[in-house]
C-alpha positions as CSV (number, residue, x, y, z in Angstrom):
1,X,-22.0,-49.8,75.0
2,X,-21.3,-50.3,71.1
3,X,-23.1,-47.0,70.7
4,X,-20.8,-45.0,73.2
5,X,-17.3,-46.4,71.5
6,X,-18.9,-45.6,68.0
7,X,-20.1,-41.9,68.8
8,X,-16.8,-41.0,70.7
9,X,-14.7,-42.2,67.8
10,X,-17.2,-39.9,65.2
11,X,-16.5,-37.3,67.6
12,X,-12.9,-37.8,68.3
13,X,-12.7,-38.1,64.1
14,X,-14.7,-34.5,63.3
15,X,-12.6,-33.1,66.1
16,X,-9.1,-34.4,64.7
17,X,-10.8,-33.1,61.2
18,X,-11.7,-29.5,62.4
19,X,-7.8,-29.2,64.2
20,X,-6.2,-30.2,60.4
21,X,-8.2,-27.9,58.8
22,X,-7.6,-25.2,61.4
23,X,-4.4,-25.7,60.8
24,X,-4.2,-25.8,57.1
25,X,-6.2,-22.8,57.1
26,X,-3.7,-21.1,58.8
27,X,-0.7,-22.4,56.7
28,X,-2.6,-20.7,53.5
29,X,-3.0,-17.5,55.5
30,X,-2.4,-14.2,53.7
31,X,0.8,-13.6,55.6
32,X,2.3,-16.9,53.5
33,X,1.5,-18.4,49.9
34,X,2.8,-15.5,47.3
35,X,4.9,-13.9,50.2
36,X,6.4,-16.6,51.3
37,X,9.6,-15.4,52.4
38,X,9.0,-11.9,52.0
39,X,8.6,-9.4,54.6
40,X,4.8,-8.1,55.2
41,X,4.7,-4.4,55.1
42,X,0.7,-3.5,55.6
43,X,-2.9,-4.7,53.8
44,X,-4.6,-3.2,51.9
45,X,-8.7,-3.4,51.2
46,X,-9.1,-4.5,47.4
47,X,-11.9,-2.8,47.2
48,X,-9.9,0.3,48.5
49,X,-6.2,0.0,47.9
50,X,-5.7,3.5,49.6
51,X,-6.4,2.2,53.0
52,X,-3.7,0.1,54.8
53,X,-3.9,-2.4,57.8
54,X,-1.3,-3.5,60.5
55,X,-2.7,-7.2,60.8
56,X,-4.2,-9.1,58.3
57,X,-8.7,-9.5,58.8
58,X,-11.5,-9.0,56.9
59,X,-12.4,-5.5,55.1
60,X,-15.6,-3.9,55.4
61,X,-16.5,-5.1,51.3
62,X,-16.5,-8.3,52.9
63,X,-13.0,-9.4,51.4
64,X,-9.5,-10.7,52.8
65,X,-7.3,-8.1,53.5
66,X,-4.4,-8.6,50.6
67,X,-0.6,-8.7,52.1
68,X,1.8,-5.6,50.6
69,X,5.5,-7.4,50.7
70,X,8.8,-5.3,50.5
71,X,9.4,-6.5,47.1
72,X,5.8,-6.1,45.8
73,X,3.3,-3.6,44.9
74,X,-0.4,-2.7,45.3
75,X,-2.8,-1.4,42.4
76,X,-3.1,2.0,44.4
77,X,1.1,2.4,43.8
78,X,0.2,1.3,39.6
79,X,-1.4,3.4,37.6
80,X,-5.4,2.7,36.6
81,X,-6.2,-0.4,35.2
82,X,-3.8,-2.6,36.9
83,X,-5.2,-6.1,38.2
84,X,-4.2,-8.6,40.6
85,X,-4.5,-11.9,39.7
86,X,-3.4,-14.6,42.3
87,X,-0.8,-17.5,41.0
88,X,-3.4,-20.1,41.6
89,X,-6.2,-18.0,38.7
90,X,-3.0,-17.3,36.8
91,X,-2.6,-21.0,36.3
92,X,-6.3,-21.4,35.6
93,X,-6.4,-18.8,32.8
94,X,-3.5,-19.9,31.4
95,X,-1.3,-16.3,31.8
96,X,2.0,-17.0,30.5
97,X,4.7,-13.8,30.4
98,X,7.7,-12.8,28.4
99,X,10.6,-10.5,28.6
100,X,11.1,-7.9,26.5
101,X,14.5,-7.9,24.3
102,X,15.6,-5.7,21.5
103,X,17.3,-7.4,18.8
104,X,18.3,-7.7,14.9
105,X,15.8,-11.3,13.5
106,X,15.8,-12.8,9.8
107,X,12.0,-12.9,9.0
108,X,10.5,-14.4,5.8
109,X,8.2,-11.6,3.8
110,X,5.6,-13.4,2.0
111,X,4.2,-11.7,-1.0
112,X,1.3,-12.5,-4.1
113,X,3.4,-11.7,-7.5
114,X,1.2,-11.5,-10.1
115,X,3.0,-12.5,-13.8
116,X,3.3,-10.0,-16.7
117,X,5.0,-9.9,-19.8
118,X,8.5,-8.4,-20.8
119,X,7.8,-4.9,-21.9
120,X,11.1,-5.3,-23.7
121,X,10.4,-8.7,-25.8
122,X,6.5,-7.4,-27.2
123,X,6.5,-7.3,-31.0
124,X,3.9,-5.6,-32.6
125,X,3.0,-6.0,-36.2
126,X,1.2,-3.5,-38.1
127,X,0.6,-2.5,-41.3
128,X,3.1,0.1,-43.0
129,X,0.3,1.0,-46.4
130,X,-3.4,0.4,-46.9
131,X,-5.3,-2.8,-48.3
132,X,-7.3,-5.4,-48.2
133,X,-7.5,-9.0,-45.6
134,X,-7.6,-11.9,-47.8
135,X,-6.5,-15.1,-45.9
136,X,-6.3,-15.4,-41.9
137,X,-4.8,-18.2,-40.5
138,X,-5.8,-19.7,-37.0
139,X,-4.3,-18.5,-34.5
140,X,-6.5,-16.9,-32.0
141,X,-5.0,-15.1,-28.8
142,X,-3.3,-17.0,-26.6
143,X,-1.8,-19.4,-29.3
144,X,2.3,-20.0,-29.2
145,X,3.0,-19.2,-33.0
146,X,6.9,-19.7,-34.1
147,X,9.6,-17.1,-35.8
148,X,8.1,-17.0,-39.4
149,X,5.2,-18.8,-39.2
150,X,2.4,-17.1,-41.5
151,X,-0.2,-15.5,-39.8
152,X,-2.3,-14.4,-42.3
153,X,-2.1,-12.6,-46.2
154,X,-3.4,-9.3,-47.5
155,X,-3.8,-7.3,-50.7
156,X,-1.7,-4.0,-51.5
157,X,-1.4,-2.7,-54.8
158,X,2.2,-1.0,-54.2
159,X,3.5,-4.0,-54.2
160,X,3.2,-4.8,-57.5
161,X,5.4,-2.1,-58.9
162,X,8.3,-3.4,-55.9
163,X,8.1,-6.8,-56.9
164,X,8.2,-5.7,-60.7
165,X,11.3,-3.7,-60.1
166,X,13.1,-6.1,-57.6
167,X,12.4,-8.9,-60.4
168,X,13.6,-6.9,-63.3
169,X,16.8,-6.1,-61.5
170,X,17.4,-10.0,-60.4
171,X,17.0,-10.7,-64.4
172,X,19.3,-7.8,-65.5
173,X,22.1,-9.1,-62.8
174,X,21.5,-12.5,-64.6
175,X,21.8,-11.4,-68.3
176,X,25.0,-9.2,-67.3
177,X,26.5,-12.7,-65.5
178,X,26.0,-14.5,-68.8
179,X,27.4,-12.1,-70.7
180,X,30.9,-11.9,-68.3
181,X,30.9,-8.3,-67.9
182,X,33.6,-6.8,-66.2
183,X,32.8,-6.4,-62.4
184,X,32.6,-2.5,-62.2
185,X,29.2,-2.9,-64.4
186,X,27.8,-5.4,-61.9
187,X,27.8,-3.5,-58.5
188,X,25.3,-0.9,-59.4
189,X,22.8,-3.9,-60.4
190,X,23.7,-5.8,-57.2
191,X,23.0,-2.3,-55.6
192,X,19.6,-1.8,-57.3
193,X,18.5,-5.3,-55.9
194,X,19.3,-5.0,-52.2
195,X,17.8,-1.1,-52.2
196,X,14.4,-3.0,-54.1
197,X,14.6,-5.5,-51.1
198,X,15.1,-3.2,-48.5
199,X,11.7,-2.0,-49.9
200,X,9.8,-4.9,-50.2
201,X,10.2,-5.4,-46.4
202,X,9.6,-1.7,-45.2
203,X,5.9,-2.2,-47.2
204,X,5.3,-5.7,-45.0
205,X,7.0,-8.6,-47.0
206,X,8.6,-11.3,-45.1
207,X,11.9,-12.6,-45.1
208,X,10.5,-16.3,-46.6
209,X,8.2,-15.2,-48.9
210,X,11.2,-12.5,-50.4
211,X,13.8,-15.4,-50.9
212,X,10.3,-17.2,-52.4
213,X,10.1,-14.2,-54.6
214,X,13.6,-13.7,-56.0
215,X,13.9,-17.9,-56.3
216,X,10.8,-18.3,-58.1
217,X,10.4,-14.8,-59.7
218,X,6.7,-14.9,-60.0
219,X,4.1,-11.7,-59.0
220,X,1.9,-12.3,-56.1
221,X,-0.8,-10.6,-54.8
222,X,-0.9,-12.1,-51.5
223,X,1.5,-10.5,-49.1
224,X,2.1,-12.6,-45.8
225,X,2.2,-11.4,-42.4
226,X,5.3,-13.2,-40.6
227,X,5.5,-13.7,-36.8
228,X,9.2,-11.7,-35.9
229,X,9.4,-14.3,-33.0
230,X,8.9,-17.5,-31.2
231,X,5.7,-16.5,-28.7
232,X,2.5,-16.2,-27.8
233,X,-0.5,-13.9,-29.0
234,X,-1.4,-11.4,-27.1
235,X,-3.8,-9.7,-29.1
236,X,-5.4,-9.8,-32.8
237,X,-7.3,-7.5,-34.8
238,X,-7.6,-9.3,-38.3
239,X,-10.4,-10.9,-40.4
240,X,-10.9,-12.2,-43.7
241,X,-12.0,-9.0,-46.1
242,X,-11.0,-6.6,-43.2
243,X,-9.8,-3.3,-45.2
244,X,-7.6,-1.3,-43.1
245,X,-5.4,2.2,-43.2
246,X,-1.6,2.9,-42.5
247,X,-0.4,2.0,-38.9
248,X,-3.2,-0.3,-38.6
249,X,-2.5,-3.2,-35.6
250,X,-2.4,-6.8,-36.8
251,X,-1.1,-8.9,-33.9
252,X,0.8,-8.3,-30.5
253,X,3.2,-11.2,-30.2
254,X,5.4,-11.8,-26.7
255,X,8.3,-13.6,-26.2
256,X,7.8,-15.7,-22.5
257,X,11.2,-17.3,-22.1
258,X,11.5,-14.1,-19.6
259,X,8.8,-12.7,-17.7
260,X,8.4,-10.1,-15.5
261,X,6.9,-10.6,-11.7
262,X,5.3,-7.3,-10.4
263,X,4.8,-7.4,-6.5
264,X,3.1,-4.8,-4.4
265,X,4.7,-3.5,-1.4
266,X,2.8,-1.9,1.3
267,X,5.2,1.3,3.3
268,X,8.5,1.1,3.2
269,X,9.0,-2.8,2.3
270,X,10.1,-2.0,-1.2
271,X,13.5,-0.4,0.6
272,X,14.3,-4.4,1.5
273,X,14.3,-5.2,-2.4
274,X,17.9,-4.4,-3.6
275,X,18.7,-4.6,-7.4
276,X,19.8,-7.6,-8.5
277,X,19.3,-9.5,-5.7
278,X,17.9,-12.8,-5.8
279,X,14.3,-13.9,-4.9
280,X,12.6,-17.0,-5.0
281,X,9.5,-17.6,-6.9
282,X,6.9,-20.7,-6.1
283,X,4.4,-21.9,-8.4
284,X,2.1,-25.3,-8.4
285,X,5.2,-27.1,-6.3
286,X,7.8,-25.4,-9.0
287,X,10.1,-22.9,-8.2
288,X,11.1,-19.9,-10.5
289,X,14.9,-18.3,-9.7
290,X,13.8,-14.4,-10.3
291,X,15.8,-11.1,-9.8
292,X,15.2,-7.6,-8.7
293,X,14.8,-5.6,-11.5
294,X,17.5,-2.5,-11.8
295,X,14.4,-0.4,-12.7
296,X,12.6,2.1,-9.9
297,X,9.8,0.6,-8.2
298,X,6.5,2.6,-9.6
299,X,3.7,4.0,-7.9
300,X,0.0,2.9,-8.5
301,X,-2.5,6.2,-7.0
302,X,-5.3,3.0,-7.0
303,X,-3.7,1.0,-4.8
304,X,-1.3,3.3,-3.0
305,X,1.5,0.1,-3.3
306,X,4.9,0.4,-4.9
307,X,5.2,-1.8,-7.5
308,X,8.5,-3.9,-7.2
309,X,9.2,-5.5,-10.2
310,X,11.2,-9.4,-10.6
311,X,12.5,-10.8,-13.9
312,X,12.5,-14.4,-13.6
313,X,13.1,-17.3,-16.1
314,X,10.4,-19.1,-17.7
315,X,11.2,-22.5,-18.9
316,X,8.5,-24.4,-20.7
317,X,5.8,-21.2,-20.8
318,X,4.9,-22.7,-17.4
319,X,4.3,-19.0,-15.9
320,X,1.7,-16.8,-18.0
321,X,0.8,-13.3,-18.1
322,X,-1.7,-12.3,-14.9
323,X,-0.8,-15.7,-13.6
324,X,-0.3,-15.1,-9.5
325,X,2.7,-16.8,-8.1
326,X,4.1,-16.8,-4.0
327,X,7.1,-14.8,-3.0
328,X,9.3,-15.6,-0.1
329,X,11.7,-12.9,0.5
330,X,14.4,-13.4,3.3
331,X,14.9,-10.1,5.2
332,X,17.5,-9.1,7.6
333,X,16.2,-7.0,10.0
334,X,17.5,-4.1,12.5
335,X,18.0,-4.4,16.0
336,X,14.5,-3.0,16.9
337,X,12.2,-4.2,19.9
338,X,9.2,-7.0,19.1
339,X,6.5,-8.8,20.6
340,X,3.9,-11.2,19.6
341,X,1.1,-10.7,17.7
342,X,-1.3,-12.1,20.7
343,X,0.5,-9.7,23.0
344,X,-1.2,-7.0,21.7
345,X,-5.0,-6.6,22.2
346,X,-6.0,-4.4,19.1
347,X,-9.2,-2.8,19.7
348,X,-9.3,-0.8,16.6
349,X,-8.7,2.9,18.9
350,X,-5.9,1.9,20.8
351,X,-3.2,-1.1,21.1
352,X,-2.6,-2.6,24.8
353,X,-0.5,-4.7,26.1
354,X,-0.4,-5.8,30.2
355,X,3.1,-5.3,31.9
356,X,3.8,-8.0,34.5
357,X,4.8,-5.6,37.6
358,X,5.4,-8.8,40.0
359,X,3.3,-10.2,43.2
360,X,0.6,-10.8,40.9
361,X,-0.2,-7.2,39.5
362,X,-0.6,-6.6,35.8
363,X,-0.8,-3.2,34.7
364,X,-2.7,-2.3,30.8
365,X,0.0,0.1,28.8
366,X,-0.8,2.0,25.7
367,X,1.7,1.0,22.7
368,X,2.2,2.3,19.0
369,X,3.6,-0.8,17.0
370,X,5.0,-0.8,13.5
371,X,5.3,-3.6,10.8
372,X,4.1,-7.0,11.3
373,X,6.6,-10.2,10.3
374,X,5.3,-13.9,10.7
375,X,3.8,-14.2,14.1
376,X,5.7,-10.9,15.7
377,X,5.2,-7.4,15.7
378,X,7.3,-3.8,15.6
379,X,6.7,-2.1,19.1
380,X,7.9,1.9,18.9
381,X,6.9,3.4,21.5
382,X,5.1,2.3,25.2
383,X,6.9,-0.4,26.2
384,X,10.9,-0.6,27.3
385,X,13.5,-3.7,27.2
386,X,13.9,-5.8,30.1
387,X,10.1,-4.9,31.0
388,X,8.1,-8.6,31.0
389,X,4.8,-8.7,29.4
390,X,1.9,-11.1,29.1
391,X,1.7,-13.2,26.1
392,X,-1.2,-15.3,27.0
393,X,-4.4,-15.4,28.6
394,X,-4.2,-11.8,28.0
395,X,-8.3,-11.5,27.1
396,X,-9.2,-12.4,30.3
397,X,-6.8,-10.3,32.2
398,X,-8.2,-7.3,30.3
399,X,-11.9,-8.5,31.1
400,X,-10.9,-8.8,35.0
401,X,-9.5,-5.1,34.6
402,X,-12.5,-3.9,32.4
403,X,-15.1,-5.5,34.9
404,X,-12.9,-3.5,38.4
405,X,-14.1,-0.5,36.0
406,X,-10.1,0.3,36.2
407,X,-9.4,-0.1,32.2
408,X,-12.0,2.1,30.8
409,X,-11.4,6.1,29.8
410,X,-14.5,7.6,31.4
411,X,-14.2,11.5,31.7
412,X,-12.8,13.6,34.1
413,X,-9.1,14.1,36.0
414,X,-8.3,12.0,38.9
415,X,-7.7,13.6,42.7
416,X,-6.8,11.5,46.0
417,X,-9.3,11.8,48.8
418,X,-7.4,13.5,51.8
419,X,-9.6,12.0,54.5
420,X,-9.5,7.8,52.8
421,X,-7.3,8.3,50.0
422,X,-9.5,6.6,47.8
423,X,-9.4,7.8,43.9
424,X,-12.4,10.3,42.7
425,X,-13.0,11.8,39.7
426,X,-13.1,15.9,40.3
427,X,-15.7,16.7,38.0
428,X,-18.1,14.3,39.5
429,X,-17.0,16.0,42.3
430,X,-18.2,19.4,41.5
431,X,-21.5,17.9,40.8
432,X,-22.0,16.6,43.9
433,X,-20.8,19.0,46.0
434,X,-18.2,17.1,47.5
435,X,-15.3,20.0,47.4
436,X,-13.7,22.6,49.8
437,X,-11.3,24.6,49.2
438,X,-8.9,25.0,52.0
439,X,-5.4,27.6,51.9
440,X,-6.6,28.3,48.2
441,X,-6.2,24.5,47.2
442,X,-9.7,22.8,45.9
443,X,-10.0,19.2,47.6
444,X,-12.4,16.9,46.4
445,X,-14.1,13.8,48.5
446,X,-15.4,10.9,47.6
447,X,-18.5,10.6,49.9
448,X,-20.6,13.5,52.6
449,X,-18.6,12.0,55.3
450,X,-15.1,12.5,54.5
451,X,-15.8,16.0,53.2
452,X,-17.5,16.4,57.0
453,X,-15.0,14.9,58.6
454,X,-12.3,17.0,56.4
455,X,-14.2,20.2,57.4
456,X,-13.8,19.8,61.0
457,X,-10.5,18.8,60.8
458,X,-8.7,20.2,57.7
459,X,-5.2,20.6,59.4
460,X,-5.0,16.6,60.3
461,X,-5.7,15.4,57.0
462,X,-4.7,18.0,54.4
463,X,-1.1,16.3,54.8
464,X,-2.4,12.9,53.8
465,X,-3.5,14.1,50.6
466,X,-2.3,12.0,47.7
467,X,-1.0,13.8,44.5
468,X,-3.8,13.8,41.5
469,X,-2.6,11.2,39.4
470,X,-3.8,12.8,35.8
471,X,-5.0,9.6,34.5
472,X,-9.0,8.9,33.2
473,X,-10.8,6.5,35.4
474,X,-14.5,5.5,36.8
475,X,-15.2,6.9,40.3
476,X,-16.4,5.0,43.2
477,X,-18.4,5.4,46.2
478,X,-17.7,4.5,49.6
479,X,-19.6,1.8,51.6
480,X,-20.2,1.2,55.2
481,X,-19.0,4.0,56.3
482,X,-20.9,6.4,59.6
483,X,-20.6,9.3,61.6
484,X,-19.9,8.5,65.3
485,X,-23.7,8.3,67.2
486,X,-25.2,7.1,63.6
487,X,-26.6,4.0,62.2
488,X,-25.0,2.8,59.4
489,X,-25.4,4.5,56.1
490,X,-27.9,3.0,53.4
491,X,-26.8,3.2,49.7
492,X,-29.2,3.8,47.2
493,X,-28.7,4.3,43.5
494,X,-25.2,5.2,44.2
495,X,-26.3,7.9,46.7
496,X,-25.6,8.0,50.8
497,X,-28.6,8.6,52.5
498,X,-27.6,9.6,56.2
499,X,-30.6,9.1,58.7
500,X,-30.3,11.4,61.5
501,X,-32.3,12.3,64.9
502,X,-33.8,15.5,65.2
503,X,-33.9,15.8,68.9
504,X,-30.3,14.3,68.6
505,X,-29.5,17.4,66.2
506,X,-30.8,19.8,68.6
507,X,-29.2,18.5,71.2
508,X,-26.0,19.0,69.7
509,X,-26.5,22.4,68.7
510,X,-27.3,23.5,72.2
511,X,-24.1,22.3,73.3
512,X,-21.3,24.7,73.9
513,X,-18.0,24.2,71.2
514,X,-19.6,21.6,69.3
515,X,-16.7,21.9,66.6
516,X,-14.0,21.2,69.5
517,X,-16.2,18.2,70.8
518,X,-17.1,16.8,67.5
519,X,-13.1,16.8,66.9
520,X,-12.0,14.9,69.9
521,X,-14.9,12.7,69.4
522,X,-13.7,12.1,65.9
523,X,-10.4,11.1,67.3
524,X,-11.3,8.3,70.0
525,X,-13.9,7.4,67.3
526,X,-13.1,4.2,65.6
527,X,-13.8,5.7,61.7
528,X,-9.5,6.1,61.9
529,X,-9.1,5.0,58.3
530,X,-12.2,5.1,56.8
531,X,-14.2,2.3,59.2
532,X,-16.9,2.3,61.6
533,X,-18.2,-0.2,63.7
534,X,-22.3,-0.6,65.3
């Protein structure tokens, strides 16, 4: 008795079981989920977007007939390449969409600088006669050396015949001082001195060691060099013994309290650099205050960059020549229409981004984009405002459209099937022999039986032929589909092999109006949109 309660309780359980799940099935239907709401138009067949359905079932691929709402679309009215992707995948994959807005943004363009020295504050020191390196002292390049400082000594003999003449004048203007002679004696003396002076420092003499020389009015044969400035050595070219000619190049001596900042700028980003604007310089954790410099940016043929170039403080010698710093320049831009950089799959031939055409469909678009800022980028042409595009899970939307075959450029020009509808590619076409040419307008067919079917009937489905739609796409062949009387087709290496009866052949033919007979046959024959049934 125990065993009766127990087994009609398990079966009154399964039964309740297989009612609930009737019924969810039914509440997840095609008719409601996406469309919920919306008003049902047809189906399509994925597989076969150009055929349409009253009433939702199964296609012959073996699918779910997909629901067409009044405010939807199908991948047949997109152009090639567009996928549907149902909410509950896009959740999955993670797609997330944005719309498009065109707008002015401040963006931050980040630079390398790299440090030079102020053309303007180089002093060069050379030698103005010939002679002889007798002392050098050590200051290799790269040392800071202050205004004065001795650098090293050499030997000329002009300069003894200037020192002899610049002392002989000092003693004269002396000897006339002791003597209190009237003042109009005294000014061609005090002339001969400063001329004798002016002479002693055009042949190399320094300012120390010529207020050394008219103090202590003794020769010397040792004529210092002088640093002009406070700085540091760039360059030297001296050694002890070292004879060298007129013009001959000591030492190269800048002065780094100002430096110069050369930046290069790819395209038109030097136009964002005004003159005298200020720009922020960062180095080690410091930051530099640097301006635009009123000079024209130059051109380098190496590099193909413009050369912007800052002048910037330098307190302390912290920044030194072909040092690289970080610029951060604020720019303003133009209203102008931008995306983000994930937006855009770059596959070095083209750019493509996937427009969000609602109910689910995601169509690829070609795009030309411009310059890059932060994490955004310049779109100019392919895409319009107000349009919503997919900013993530992007890669696997274009793999889903890459595997459909929808996304790639294979050759030829598209044509619509007038018997099914479906896509084919007119060249392939050709090839196959799958054309007529009906009224003096080629049609092209997608498998033997719509072209046969076609043939017997050109008047009832030249109507229904869809307009070529221009674009590049892979073809495909029809499946499951038979002549009335035949088995079902068997596909083999993407061919339809069509196994027919010979007496059933013969039989036909001796038939009188076979074409007429073959028509009405074709119309009571359940093939009415591409489908066949055993």
């Amino acid at each position: 008795m125990k065993k009766i309660i127990f087994g009609t309780a398990f079966a009154v359980t399964v039964a309740l079981s297989f009612l609930a799940g009737y019924w969810c099935s039914r509440g997840s239907s095609p008719g409601t989920g996406v469309g919920k709401g919306q008003k049902v138009l047809y189906y399509v067949d994925p597989m076969n977007p150009g055929q349409r359905y009253d009433k939702p079932g199964i296609a012959p691929c073996g699918m779910a007939l997909e629901p067409v709402y009044a405010e939807g679309g199908t991948a047949a009215q997109c152009p090639p390449g567009t996928v549907r992707i149902t909410p509950d995948k896009q959740q999955l994959i993670g797609v997330k969409t944005e719309q498009v807005e065109k707008g002015s943004s401040l963006h931050t363009m980040r630079l390398l600088g790299k440090v030079a020295a102020d053309e303007t504050r180089i002093y060069q020191i050379k030698s103005s006669i010939a002679g002889r390196i007798r002392l050098v002292y050590p200051f290799p390049t790269g040392s800071l050396v202050k205004k004065g400082e001795p650098l090293a000594t050499f030997y000329a003999p002009e300069f003894l015949a200037a020192e002899q003449s610049y002392i002989y004048s000092l003693n004269s203007l002396n000897l006339r001082a002791n003597k209190k002679t009237s003042g109009s004696l005294i000014d061609p003396i005090e002339q001969s001195i400063i001329q004798y002076e002016d002479n002693l420092r055009d042949l190399g003499m320094g300012e120390n060691q010529l207020r050394e020389l008219g103090r202590t009015r003794q020769f010397t044969k040792s004529i210092q060099v002088e640093s002009p400035v406070t700085g540091f050595v760039l360059a030297r070219d001296v050694s002890p013994g070292l004879r060298f000619d007129k013009g001959a190049e000591f030492f190269r001596i800048a002065d780094l309290r100002k430096v110069w900042i050369v930046l290069d700028t790819y395209g038109n980003d030097a136009k964002y650099f005004r003159p005298g604007e200020k720009v922020p310089v960062r180095f080690q954790g410091k930051t530099f205050d640097a301006r635009v410099s009123n000079d024209l940016p130059q051109f380098d043929p190496s590099t193909r960059t413009l050369k912007v170039r800052l002048v910037a403080d330098n307190p302390g010698y912290a920044l030194r020549p072909d040092m690289f710093v970080d610029v951060e320049f604020p720019v303003t831009m133009p209203p102008e229409l931008t995306v983000p950089v994930d937006a855009v799959l770059d596959s070095g031939l083209k750019k493509t981004v996937f427009i969000d055409r609602g109910n689910g469909y995601f169509e690829p678009r070609k795009v030309e984009t411009g310059k890059y800022f932060n994490d955004r980028v310049e779109i100019l042409k392919g895409i319009m405002p107000g349009e919503r595009i997919v900013v993530s899970g992007n890669f696997l939307i274009d793999s889903e459209s890459r595997f459909k075959a929808s996304s790639n450029e294979a050759t030829g020009t598209m044509s619509a099937d007038p018997t099914c509808g479906m896509l084919v590619t007119e060249e392939k076409a050709r090839e196959s022999g799958l054309t007529t040419i009906y009224l003096g307008k080629n049609y092209f067919f997608c498998s033997k039986e719509c072209k046969q079917k076609f043939d017997l009937s050109p008047q009832g489905h030249k109507g229904e032929a869809m307009p070529a739609t221009g674009s590049r796409t892979s073809d495909k062949m029809h499946d499951n589909m038979t002549m009335p009387g035949q088995r079902r087709a068997t596909k083999k290496h993407g061919q339809m092999k069509m196994p027919v009866d010979k007496e059933e052949v013969q039989t036909k033919k001796s038939e009188p109006g076979p074409a007429e007979d073959s028509t009405d046959q074709m119309k009571d024959s359940p093939m009415e949109g591409g489908h066949t049934h055993d």
